[in-house]
C-alpha positions as CSV (number, residue, x, y, z in Angstrom):
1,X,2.8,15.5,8.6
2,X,1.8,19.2,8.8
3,X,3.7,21.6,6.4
4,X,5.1,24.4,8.9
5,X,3.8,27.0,6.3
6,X,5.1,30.5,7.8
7,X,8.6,29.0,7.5
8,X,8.4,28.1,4.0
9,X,8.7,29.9,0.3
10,X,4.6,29.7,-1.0
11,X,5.4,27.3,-4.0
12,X,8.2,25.7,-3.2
13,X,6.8,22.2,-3.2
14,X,9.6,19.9,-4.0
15,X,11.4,20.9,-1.1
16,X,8.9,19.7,1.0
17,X,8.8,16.5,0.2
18,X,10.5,14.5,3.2
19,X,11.9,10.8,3.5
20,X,9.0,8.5,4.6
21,X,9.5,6.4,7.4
22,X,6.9,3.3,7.3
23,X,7.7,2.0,11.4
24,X,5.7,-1.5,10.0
25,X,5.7,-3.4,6.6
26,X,2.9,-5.4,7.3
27,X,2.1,-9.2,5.6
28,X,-1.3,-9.5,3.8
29,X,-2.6,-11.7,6.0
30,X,-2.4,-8.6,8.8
31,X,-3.4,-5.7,6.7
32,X,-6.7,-8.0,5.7
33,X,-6.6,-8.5,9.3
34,X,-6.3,-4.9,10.7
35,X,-9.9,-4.6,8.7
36,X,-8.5,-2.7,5.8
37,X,-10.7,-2.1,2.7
38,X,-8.9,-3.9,0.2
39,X,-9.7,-3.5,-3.9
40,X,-8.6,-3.1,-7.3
41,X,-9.5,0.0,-9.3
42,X,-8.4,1.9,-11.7
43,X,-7.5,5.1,-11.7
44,X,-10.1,8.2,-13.5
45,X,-8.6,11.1,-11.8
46,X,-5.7,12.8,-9.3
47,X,-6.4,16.1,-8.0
48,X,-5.3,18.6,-7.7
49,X,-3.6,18.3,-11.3
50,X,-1.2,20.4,-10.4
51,X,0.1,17.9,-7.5
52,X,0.3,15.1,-9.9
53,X,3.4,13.7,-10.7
54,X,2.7,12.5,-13.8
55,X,1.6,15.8,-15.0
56,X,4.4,16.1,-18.0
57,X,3.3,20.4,-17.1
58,X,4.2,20.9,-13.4
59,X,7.2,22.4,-13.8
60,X,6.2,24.8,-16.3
61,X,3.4,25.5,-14.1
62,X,5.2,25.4,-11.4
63,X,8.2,27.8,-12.5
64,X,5.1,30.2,-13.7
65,X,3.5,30.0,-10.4
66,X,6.8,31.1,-9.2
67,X,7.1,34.2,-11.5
68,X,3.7,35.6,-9.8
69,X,4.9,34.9,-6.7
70,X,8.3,36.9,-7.1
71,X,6.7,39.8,-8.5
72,X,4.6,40.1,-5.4
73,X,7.9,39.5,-3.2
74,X,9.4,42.9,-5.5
75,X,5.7,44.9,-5.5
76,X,3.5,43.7,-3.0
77,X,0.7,45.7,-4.5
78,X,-2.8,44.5,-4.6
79,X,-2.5,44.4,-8.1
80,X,0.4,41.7,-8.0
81,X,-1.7,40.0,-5.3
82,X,-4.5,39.4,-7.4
83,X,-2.6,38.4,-10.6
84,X,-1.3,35.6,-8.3
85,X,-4.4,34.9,-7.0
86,X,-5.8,34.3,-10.5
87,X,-3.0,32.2,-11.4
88,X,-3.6,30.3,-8.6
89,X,-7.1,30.0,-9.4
90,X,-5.7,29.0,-13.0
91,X,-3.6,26.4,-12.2
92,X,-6.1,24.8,-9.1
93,X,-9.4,24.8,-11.1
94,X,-9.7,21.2,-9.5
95,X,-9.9,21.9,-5.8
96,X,-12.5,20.6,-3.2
97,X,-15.8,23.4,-2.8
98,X,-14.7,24.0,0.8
99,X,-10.5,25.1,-0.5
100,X,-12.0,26.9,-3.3
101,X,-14.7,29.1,-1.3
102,X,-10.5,29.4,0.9
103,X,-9.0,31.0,-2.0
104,X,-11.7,33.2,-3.1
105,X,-11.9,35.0,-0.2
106,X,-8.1,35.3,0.2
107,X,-7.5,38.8,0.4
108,X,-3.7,38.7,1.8
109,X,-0.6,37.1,0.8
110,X,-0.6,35.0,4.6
111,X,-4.3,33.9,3.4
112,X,-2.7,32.0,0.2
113,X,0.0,30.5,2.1
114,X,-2.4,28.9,4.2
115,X,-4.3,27.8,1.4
116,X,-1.8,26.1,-0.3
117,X,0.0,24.7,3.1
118,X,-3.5,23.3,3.8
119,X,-3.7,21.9,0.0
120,X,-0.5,20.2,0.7
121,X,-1.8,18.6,4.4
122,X,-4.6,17.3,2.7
123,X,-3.1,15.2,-0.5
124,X,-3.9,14.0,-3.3
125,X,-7.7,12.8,-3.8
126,X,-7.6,9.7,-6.4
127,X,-10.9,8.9,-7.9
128,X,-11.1,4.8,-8.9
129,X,-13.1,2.5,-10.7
130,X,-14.0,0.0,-8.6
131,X,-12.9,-3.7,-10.7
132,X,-13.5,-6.4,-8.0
133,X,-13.7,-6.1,-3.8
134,X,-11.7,-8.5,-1.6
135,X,-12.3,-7.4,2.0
136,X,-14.7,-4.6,3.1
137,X,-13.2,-3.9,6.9
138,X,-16.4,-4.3,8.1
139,X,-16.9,-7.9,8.9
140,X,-13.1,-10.1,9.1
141,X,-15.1,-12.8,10.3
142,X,-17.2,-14.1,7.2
143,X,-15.0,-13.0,4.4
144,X,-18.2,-12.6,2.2
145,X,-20.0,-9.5,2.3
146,X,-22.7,-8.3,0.8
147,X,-20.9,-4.8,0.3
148,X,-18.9,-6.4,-2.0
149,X,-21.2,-6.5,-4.9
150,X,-22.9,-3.0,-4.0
151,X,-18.9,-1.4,-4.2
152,X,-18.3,-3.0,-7.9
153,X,-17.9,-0.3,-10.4
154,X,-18.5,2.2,-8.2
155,X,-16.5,5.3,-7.8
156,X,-14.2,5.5,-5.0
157,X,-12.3,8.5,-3.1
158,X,-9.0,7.8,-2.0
159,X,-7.0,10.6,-0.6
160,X,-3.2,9.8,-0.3
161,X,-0.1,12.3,1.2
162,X,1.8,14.9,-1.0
163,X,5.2,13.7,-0.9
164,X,7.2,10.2,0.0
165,X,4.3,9.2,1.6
166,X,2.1,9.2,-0.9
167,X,1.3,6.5,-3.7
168,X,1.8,8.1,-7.1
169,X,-1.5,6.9,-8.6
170,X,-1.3,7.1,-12.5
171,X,-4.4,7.6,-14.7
172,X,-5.9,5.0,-16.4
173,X,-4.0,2.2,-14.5
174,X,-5.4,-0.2,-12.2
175,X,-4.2,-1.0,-8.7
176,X,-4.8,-3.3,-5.9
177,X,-5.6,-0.7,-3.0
178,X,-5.6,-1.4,1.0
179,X,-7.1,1.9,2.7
180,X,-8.4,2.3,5.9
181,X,-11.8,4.0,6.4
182,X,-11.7,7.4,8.7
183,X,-14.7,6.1,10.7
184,X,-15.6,9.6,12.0
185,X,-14.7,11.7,8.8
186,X,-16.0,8.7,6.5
187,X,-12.9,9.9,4.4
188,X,-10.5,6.7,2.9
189,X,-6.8,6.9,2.4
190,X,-3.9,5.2,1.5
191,X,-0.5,5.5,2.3
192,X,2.9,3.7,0.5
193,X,3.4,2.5,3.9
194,X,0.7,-0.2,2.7
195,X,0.3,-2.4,0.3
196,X,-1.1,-0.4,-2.5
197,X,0.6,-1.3,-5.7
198,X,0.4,-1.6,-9.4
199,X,-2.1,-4.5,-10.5
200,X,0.7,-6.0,-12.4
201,X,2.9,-5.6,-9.1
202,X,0.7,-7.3,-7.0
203,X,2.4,-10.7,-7.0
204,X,1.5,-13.3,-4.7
205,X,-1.3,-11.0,-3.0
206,X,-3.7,-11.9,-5.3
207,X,-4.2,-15.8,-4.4
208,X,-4.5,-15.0,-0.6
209,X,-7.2,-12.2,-1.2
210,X,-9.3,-14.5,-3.7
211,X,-8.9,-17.5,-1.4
212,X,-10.4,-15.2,2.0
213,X,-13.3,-13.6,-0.6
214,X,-14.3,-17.0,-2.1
215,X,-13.7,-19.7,0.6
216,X,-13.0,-18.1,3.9
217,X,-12.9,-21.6,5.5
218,X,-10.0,-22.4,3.6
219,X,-8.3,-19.3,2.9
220,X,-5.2,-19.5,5.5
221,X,-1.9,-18.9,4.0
222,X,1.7,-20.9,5.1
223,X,4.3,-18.5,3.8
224,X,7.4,-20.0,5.4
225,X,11.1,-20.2,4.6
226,X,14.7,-22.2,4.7
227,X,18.2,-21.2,5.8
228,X,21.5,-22.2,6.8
229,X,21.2,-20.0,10.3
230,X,21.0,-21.9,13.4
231,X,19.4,-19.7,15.6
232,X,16.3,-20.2,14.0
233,X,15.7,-23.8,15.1
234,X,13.3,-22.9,17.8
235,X,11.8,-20.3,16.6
236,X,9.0,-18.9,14.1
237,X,9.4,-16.3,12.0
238,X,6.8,-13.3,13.3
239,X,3.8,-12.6,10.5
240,X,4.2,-9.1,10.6
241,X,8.3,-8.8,10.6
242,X,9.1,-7.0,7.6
243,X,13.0,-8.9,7.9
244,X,13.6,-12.1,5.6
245,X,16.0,-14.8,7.6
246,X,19.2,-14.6,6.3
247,X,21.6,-17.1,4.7
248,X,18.2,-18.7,2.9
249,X,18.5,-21.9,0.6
250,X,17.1,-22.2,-3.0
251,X,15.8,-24.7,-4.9
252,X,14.8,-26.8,-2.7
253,X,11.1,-28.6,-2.5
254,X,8.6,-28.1,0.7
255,X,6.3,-30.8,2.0
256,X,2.9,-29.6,3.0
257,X,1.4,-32.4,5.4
258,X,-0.7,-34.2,6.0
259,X,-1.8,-32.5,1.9
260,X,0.7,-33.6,0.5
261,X,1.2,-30.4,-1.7
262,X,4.8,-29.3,-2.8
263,X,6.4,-26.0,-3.1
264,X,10.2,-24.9,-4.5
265,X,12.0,-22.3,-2.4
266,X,12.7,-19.0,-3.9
267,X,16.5,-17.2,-4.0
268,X,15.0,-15.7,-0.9
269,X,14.5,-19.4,1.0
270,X,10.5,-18.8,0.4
271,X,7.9,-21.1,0.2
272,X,4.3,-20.6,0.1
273,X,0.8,-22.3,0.4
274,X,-2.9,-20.8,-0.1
275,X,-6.4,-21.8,0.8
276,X,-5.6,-23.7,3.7
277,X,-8.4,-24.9,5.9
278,X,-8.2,-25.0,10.0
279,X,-6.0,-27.8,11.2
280,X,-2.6,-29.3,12.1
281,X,0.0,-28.8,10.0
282,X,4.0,-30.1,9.2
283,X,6.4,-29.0,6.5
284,X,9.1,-31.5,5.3
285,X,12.3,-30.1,2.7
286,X,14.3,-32.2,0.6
287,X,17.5,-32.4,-1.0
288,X,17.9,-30.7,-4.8
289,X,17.0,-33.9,-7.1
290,X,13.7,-34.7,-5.8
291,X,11.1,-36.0,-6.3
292,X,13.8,-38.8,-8.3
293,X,15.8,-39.2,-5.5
294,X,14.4,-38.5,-2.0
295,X,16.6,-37.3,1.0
296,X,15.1,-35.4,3.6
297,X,16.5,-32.3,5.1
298,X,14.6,-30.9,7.5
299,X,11.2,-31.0,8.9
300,X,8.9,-29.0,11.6
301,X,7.1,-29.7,14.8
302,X,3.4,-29.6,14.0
303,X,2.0,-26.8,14.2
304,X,-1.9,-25.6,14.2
305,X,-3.4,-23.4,12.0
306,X,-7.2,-21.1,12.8
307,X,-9.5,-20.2,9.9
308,X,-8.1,-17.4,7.7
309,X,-5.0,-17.3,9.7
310,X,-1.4,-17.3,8.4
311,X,1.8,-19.1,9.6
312,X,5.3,-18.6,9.1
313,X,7.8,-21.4,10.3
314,X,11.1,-21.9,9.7
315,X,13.3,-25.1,8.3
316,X,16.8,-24.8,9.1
317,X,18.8,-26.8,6.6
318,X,21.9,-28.4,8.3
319,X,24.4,-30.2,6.4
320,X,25.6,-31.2,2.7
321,X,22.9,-30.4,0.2
C-alpha cells in the first residue's frame, strides 16, 4: 500500500502501520502450486536497521529523529535542515545506492518526506542464507531442478512490507520462505499473507515439500478431516479454504486404502497423509478403541488422486462413538 506521504508527520512510522488483510490463506499444496520459490534460510541481515523491529534502539532513534525534525518544524532554517538531513544520513547508513544518491541531493524538507515515504513503500530487504531449496517456480512439473543445487548457500534478497504486512525476519534465525519472483523487476518478496514462518514453526510443511523435491511421483498429500456436521456428506472440503469444518471429532483413527496406512485425528478433526502416488483412493474412520476392537464409522466414495496433487475429503461421523 502506498504511504500518502504529504498527509503524514515525516517520522511518524508506527502510526502507519495498518491492519493487514490476507483475502486467501492458501494450503501448501497451492502456494507450491502457484509456482512460488519455496526455501529455508537464515537470516544475515534486515535493512534498513532502523526499520527493524528487533532493533532493541528504534525508539531511541526514533524519538531522536523526532527531535531534528521539530526543530525544523520551530526554525525552518537551512541550518536545521541539514542537521536533519545528517541525522537522517546517520540513522540510514544502510540504504539501497539508488535512495541514498535520493537523500543526498535532498535539498528541501518535501524532498525528505518523499524519501522516507518511498523507504517505507519499498520494505524491508532481508538478506538469507540459503540452507536447502524445495521448489524453484520455474518448472511445477518435475519437482527436481537443477536450480536447486546452484541456489544452496547462496545469498538471497527478499524484500518484505513495512508494517502488518510484513514478516518480521529476525537475524540469525532460519525460516522456511515462499516468495514469488517479480518476473519483470527480477526483485523477490514475501508477504505474511504466505506461508513464511519460523523453521521451528513450520509444522507439517516440511513432509509435503521434501516429498514434491525428492519423489515428485509420489509426493501428493490427503489432508482431510471428521465432524459431527451433516451438511458435509456430499461434499469436499475446497484445498485452498482457509475455514476448518466445524463440530470436528478427535481421536479417532483414518483408513488410507487400498495402503492401508493409518492416521489419528487431531482436536481439530484432521488427518493427514504424504507421498502419495497417482491413483484411486478411499478413507475408512473407526470407533476410539481400535485397532483392539474394530467398528467402523464412516467411510468415503473413492476418489482419484493426479501426481503432486492434494485432496481434502470429508468423513462425517454419525452416531454413538
Amino acid at each position: 500500500m502506498r504511504v500518502a506521504r504529504a498527509a503524514i508527520v515525516l517520522f511518524a512510522i508506527p502510526a502507519l502501520a495498518c491492519a493487514c488483510t490476507c483475502q486467501l490463506d492458501l494450503s501448501v499444496c497451492n502456494e507450491v502450486a502457484a509456482g512460488t520459490l519455496v526455501f529455508t534460510g537464515t537470516v544475515e541481515s534486515v535493512s534498513p536497521h532502523l526499520l527493524d523491529r528487533w532493533n532493541m534502539n528504534r525508539r531511541n532513534s526514533m524519538d531522536e529523529l523526532g527531535a531534528f525534525h521539530e526543530r525544523y518544524t520551530r526554525d525552518g532554517s537551512p541550518a536545521n535542515l541539514e542537521a536533519l538531513k545528517r541525522e537522517i544520513t546517520k540513522l540510514l547508513p544502510d540504504l539501497p545506492a539508488d535512495r541514498q544518491q535520493q537523500l543526498e541531493s535532498a535539498t528541501t524538507h518535501e524532498a525528505l518526506v518523499r524519501l522516507f515515504g518511498d523507504v517505507l513503500d519499498q520494505g524491508r530487504l532481508v538478506k538469507l542464507r540459503v540452507k536447502e531449496v524445495y521448489a524453484t517456480g520455474k518448472d511445477t512439473d518435475t519437482g527436481n531442478n537443477d536450480d536447486d543445487e546452484v541456489l544452496k548457500s547462496k545469498e538471497i534478497s527478499v524484500w518484505t512490507p513495512f508494517g502488518d504486512c510484513g514478516v518480521d525476519f529476525q537475524a540469525g534465525e532460519t525460516y522456511l520462505v515462499y516468495s514469488t519472483n517479480d518476473e519483470e523487476t527480477d526483485v523477490i518478496s514475501t508477504t505474511r499473507c504466505t506461508r513464511t514462518r519460523r523453521f521451528s514453526d513450520a509444522g507439517d510443511d516440511l513432509p509435503y515439500l521434501t516429498f514434491y523435491r525428492d519423489t515428485p511421483e509420489a509426493s501428493g498429500r490427503l489432508e482431510g478431516f471428521t465432524t459431527r456436521n451433516p451438511v458435509y456428506h456430499t461434499k469436499e472440503f475446497p484445498p485452498q479454504q482457509s475455514d476448518l469444518p466445524d463440530q470436528p471429532v478427535e481421536g479417532l483413527w483414518v483408513e488410507l486404502l487400498p495402503n492401508h496406512r493409518f492416521a489419528e485425528t487431531d482436536r481439530q478433526g484432521r488427518f493427514l497423509f504424504d507421498g502419495l502416488a497417482k491413483g484411486d483412493y478411499q478413507v475408512k474412520a473407526y470407533a476410539p478403541g481400535f485397532p483392539d476392537t474394530v467398528r467402523p464409522l464412516a467411510q468415503s466414495p473413492e476418489f482419484s488422486m493426479e501426481t503432486k496433487s492434494c485432496g481434502r475429503p470429508i468423513l462425517v461421523i454419525s452416531g454413538s462413538l
